[in-house]
C-alpha positions as CSV (number, residue, x, y, z in Angstrom):
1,X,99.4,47.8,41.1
2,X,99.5,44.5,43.0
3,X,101.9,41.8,42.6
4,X,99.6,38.2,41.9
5,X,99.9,36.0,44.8
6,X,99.9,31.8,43.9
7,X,96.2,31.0,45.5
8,X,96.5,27.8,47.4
9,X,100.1,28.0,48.1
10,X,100.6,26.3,51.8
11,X,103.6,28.4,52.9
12,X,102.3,31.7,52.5
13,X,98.2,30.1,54.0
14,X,100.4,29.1,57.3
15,X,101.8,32.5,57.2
16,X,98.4,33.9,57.3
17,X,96.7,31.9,59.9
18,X,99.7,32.1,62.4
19,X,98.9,35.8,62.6
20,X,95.8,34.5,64.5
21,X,98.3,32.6,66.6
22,X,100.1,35.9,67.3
23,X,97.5,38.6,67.7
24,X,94.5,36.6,69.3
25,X,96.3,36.8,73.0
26,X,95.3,40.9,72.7
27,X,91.4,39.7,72.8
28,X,91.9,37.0,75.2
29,X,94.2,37.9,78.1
30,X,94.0,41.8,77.1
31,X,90.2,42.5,76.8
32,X,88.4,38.8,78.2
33,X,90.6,36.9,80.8
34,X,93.1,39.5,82.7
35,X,92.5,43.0,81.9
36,X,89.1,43.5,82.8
37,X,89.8,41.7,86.4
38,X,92.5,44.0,86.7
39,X,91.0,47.3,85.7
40,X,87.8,46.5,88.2
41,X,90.3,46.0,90.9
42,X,92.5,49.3,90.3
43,X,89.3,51.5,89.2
44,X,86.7,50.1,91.4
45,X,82.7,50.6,90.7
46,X,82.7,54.0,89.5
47,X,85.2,56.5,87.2
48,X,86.1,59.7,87.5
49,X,86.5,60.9,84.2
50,X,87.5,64.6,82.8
51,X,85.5,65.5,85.9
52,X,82.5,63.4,85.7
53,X,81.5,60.2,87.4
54,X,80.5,57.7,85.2
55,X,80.0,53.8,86.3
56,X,83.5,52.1,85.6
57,X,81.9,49.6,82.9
58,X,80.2,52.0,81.0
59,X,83.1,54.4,80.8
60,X,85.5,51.4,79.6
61,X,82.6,50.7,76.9
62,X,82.6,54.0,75.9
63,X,86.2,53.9,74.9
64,X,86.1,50.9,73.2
65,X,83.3,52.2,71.0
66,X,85.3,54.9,70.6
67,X,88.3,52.7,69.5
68,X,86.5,51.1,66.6
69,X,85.0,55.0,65.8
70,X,89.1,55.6,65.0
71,X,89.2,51.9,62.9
72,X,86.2,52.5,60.5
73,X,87.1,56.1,60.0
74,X,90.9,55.2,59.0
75,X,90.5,51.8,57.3
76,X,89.1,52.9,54.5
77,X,91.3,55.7,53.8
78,X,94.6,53.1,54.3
79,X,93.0,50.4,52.6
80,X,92.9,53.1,49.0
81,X,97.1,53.7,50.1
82,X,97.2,49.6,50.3
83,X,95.6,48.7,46.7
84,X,97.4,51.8,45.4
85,X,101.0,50.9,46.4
86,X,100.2,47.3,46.6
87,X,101.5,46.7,49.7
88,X,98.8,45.6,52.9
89,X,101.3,44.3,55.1
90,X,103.1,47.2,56.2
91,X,99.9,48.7,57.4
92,X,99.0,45.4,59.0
93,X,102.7,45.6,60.9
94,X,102.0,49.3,61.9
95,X,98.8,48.2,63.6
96,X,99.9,45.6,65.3
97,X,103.1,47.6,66.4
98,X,100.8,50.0,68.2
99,X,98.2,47.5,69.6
100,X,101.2,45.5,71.2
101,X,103.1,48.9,72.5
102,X,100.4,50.2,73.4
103,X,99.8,46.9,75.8
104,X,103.2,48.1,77.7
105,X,101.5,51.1,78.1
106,X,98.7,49.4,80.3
107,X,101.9,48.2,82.4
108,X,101.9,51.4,83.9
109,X,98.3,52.3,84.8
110,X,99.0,52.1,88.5
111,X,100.9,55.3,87.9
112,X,99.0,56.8,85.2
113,X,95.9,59.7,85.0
114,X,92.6,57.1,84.3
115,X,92.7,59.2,81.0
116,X,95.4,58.1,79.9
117,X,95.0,55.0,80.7
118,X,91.8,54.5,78.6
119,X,93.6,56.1,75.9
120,X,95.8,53.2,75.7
121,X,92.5,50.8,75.7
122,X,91.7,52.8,72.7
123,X,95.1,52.7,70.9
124,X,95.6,48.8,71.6
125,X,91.9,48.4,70.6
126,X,92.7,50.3,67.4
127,X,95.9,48.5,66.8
128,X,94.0,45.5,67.1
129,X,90.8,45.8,64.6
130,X,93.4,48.0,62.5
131,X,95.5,44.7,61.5
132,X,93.0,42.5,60.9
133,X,91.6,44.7,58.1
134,X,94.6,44.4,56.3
135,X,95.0,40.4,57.6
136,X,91.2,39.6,56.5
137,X,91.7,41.0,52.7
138,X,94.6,38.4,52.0
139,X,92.1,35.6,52.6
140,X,90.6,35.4,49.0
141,X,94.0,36.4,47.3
142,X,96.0,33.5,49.0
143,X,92.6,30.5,49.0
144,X,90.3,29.1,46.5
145,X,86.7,29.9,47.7
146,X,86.2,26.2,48.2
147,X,89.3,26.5,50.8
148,X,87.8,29.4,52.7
149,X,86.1,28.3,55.2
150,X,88.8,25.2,56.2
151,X,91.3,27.8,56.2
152,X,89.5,30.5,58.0
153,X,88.5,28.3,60.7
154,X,91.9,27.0,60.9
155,X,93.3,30.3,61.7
156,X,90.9,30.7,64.6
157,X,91.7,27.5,65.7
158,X,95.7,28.6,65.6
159,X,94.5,31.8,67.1
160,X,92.7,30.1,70.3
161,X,95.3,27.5,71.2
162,X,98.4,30.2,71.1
163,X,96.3,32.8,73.3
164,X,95.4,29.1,75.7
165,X,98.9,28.6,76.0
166,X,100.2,32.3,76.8
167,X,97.1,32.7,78.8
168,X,98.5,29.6,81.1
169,X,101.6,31.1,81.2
170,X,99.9,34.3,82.7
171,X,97.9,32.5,85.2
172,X,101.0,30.9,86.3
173,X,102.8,34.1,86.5
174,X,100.4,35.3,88.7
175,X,99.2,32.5,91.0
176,X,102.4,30.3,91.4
177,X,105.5,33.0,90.9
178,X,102.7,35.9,92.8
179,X,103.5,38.6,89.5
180,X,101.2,41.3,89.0
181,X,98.6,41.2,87.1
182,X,99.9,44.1,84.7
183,X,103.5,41.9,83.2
184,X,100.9,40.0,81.3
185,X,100.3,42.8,79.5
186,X,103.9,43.1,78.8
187,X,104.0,39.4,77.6
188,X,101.3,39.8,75.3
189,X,102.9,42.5,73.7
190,X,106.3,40.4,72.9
191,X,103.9,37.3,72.0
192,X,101.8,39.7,69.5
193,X,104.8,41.4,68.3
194,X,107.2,38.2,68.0
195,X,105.1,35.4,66.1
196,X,103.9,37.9,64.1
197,X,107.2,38.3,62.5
198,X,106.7,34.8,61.0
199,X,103.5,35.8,58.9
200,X,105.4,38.7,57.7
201,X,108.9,36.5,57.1
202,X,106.1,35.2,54.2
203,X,103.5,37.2,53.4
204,X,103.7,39.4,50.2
205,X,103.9,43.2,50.3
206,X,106.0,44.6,47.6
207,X,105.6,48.4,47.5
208,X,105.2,49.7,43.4
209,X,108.1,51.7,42.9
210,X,108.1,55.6,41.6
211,X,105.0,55.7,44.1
212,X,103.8,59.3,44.7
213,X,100.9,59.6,47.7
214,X,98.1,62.8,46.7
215,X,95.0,64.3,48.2
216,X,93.2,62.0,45.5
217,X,95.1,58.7,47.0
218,X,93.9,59.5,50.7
219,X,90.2,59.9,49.6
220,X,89.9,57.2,47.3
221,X,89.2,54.5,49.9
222,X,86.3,56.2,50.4
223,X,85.2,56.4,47.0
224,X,86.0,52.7,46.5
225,X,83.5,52.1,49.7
226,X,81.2,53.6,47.8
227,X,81.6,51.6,44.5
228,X,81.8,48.8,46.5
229,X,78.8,49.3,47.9
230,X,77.2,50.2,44.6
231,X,78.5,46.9,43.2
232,X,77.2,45.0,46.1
233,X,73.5,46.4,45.4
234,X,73.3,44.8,42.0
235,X,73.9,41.5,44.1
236,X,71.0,40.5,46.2
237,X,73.1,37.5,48.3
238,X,76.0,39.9,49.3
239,X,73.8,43.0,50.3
240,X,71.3,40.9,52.2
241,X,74.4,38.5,53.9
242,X,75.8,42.1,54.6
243,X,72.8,44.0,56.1
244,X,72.2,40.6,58.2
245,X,75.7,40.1,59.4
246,X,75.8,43.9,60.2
247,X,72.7,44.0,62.9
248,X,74.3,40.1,63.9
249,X,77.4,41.5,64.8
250,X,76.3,44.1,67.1
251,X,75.7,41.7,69.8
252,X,78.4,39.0,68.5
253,X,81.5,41.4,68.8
254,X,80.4,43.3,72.0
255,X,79.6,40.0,73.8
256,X,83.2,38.8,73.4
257,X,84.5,42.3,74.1
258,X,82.1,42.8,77.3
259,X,81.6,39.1,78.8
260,X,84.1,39.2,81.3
261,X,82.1,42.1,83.3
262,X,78.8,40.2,83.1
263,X,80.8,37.1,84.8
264,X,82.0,39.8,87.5
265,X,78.8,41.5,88.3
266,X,75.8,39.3,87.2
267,X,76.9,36.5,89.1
268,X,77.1,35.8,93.0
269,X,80.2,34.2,93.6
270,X,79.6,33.7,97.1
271,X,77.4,30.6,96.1
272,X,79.7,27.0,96.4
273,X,82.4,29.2,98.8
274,X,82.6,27.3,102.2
275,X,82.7,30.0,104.9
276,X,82.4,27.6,108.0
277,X,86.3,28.1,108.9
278,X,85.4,31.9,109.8
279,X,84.3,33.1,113.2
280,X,81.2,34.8,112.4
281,X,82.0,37.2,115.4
282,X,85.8,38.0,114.4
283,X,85.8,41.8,113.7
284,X,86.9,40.3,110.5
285,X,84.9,38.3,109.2
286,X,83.1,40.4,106.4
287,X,87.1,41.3,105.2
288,X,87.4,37.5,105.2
289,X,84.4,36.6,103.7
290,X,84.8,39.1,100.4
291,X,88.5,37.9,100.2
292,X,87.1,34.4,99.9
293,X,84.6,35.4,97.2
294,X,87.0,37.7,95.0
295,X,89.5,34.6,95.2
296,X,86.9,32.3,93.9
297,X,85.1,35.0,91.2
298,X,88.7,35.3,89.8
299,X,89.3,31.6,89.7
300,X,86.1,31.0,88.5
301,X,86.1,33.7,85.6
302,X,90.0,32.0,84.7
303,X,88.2,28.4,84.2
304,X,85.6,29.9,82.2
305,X,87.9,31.9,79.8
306,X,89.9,28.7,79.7
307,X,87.0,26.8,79.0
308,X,85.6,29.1,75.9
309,X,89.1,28.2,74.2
310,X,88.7,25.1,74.2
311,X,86.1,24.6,73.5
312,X,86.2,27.0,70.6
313,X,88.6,24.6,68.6
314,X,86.4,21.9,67.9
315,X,83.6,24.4,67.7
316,X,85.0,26.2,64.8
317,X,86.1,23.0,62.9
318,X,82.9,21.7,63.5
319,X,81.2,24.3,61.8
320,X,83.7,24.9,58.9
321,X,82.4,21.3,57.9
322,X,78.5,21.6,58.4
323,X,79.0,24.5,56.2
324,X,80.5,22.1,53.1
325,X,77.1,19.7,54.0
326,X,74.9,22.5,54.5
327,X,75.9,25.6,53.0
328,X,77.3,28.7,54.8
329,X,73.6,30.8,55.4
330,X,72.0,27.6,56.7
331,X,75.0,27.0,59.5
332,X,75.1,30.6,60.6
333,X,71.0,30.4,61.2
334,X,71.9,27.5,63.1
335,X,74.8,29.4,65.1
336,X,72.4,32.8,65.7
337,X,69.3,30.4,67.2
338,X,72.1,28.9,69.5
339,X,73.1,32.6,70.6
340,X,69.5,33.7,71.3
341,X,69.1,31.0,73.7
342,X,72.7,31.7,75.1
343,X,71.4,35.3,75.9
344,X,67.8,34.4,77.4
345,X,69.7,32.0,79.8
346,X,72.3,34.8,80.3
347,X,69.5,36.7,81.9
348,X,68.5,34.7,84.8
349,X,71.8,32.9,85.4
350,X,73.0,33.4,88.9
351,X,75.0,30.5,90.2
352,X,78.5,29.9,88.8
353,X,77.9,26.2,87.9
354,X,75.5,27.5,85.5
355,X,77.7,30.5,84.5
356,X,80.8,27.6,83.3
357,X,77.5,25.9,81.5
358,X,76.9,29.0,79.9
359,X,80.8,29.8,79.0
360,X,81.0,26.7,77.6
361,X,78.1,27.1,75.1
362,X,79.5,30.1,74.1
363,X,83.1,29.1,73.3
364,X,81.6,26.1,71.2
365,X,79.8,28.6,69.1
366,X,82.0,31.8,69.1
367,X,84.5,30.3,66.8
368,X,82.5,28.4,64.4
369,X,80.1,31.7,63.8
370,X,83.5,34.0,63.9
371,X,85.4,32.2,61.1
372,X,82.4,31.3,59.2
373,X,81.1,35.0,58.9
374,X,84.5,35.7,57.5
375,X,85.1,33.0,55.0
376,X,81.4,33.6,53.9
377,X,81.9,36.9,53.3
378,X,84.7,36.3,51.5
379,X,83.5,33.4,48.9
380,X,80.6,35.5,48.1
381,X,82.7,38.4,46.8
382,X,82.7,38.9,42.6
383,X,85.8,38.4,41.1
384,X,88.4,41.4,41.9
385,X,92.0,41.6,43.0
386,X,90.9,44.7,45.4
387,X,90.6,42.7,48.0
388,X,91.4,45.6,50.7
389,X,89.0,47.7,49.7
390,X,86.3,44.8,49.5
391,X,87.5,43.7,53.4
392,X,87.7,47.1,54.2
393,X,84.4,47.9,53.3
394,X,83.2,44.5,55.4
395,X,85.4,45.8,58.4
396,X,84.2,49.1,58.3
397,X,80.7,47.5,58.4
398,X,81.5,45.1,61.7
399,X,83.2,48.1,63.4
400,X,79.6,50.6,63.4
401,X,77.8,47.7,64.3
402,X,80.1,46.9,67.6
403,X,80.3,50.2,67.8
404,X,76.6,50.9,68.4
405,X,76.7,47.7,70.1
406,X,79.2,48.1,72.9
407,X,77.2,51.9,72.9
408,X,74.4,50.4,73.9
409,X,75.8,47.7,76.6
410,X,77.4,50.9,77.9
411,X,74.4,53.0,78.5
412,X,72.2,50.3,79.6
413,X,74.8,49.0,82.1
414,X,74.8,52.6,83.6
415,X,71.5,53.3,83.6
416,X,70.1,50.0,84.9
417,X,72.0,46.9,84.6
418,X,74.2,45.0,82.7
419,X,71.2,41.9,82.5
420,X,69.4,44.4,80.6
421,X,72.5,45.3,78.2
422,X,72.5,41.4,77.6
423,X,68.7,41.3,76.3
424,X,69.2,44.2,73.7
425,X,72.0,42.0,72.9
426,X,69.5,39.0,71.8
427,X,67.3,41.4,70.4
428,X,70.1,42.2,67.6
429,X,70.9,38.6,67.1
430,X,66.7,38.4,66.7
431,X,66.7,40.7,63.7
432,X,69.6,39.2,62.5
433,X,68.3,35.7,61.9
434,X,65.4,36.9,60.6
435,X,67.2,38.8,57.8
436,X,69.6,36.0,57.0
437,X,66.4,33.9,56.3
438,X,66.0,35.9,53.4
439,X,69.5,35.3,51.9
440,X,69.5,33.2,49.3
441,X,71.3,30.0,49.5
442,X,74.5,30.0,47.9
443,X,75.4,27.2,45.4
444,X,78.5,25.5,46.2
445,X,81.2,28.0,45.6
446,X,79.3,29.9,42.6
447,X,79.8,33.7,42.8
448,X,76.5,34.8,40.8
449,X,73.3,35.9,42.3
């Protein structure tokens, strides 16, 4: 039912990678850089929620894991309507149409029940994941294999430097023209909204004409997940790269979505703050001195986030070309040994020069292991123009993982503390390297087992 799409054609490839251009400032100065400041300094240390108190970080988690719930759930059911009418873009627009509105709604939080306010965390969540379902599966229908993983890491690379640049604008917003923090939200929503248009300007999507939805058409994404899945099974590289990348991905996604709060709570921000200009017997001094710490947490946590997009660039390209001289599984063994150490350091890191040390190790690595699991994923698939249902089935899988990942950052956070939520996180990435050690290495751009 599809229309064939000319593989390799540079028009529509820039289309699809300036969609990371447009909807990567959600993740960064939503859910990383300004949100999570904002939402600690509005809700405080604890939630009330629907009558319960419930520590604010874990409740925030909760909803999140929740979000991604709502995207592996509907993704496969939308991805069957997408192959059927032939058309993945206009669910890709109506995601991203209610991840961006549903940033205007966190405008209003201020004025807003909490409730309601974590529902729009989990619509803009669901917005977000919900598009790049539909933006993964053009990957192998607009590339070569051989031109995955250059072109996968070239839309992360797209996708950090436009989130760098509206993220300065935000900062400057805030610290130079003294804005709230909440119009960024409002900016990211025109960014997100606006350059997407220009993927779209060029991106097939024509709808099959005469096209009749039934009860058969809504469940048959789910049936396809199923073929899928029965298809993968006769091929031992794909089901082992999957069962690996889906234990992997429980720490990878949850870390990106949750590091901001570790930065706020793990570290002690009072270290490197000269207090010598306060009179230690001023009634105000203790009011003075956590002024002078939240100032420089908040500055601190901006350099850091800054810092991680950076250095993600280079880290991405980097790793798109150790992948042609090494092969994809060797790269990513690499990348999750680089991780384990990230968290064990995590654990005992205290001081905020180590912290930026730390941010910095994981920005360098983020991308590279981001747009390599992608474009791996994607080169290993068998020959099929159902490339929704196949990336459906791989989104579906990445969503339960962070979904049981982000669970359990939540309920360790609560129940002890959030250095204990980061050492489950290693053990994940633990498992995870030892399963990808029994993929089997991939011959340059050959399909078979």
């Amino acid at each position: 039912m599809q229309t064939q799409i000319e593989k390799g054609n540079q028009k529509v490839i820039n289309a699809w990678t300036f969609y990371d251009w447009a909807n990567s400032v959600y993740p960064l100065v939503i859910t990383t850089a300004i949100f999570p400041l904002y939402y600690k300094s509005i809700v405080g240390d604890d939630a009330n929620v629907l009558g319960r108190s419930f520590d604010s970080v874990e409740i925030y988690s909760y909803a999140i894991a929740l979000s991604l719930l709502i995207v592996s759930i509907l993704s496969p059911i939308l991805s069957g309507i997408a192959d059927y009418i032939g058309n993945k873009k206009i669910f890709m627009k109506s995601f991203n149409y209610l991840g961006a509105f549903s940033c205007f709604g966190l405008f209003i939080w201020e004025v807003i029940p909490i409730e309601l306010g974590l529902l729009f965390c989990i619509t803009a969540n669901v917005g977000f994941w919900g598009s790049i379902v539909f933006y993964n599966a053009y990957l192998p229908e607009i590339a070569k294999p051989e031109n995955h993983d250059k072109i996968s890491a070239k839309g992360f690379s797209r996708g950090y430097l436009g989130s760098s640049i509206l993220l300065v604008l935000c900062l400057f917003s805030i610290m130079v023209l003294d804005w709230s923090p909440k119009y960024s939200f409002l900016m990211a929503g025109i960014w997100w909204i606006g350059f997407a248009q220009i993927s779209y300007k060029n991106l097939p999507g024509d709808i099959s004409e005469n096209i009749k939805l039934s009860d058969g058409v809504l469940s048959q994404g789910y049936k396809e997940l199923k073929s899928v899945w029965m298809e993968f099974s006769k091929i031992k590289r794909l089901k082992r790269y999957l069962v690996a990348f889906f234990v992997f991905s429980m720490a990878l996604q949850t870390i990106m979505t949750m590091a901001q709060f570790f930065g706020t709570e793990a570290i002690d921000w009072s270290i490197g703050v000269d207090f010598s200009s306060l009179n230690v017997l001023s009634e105000n001094y203790h009011s003075k001195r956590a002024d002078m710490v939240e100032s420089h947490m908040q500055t601190g946590m901006i350099v850091s986030i800054l810092f991680i997009q950076l250095v993600a660039i280079p880290g991405a390209m980097l790793f798109a070309k150790l992948s042609n001289m090494w092969g994809n599984i060797k790269v990513l063994i690499v990348a999750l040994i680089f991780w384990i150490f990230i968290c064990l350091s995590a654990y005992v890191v205290n001081s905020p020069i180590h912290f930026y040390i730390l941010a910095g190790s994981v920005g360098f690595v983020m991308g590279g292991i981001q747009s390599l699991s992608r474009s791996t994923y994607s080169k290993f698939l068998p020959k099929t123009q159902d490339h929704a249902s196949y990336f459906s089935f791989y989104d579906v899988l990445e969503k339960i993982g962070m979904t049981i990942g982000i669970l359990s950052f939540g309920y360790l956070t609560g129940a002890f503390s959030i250095r204990y939520s980061i050492m489950a996180l290693t053990l994940f990435f633990v498992v995870g390297l030892i399963l990808l050690l029994f993929v089997p290495r991939e011959k340059k751009y050959d399909l078979s087992i």
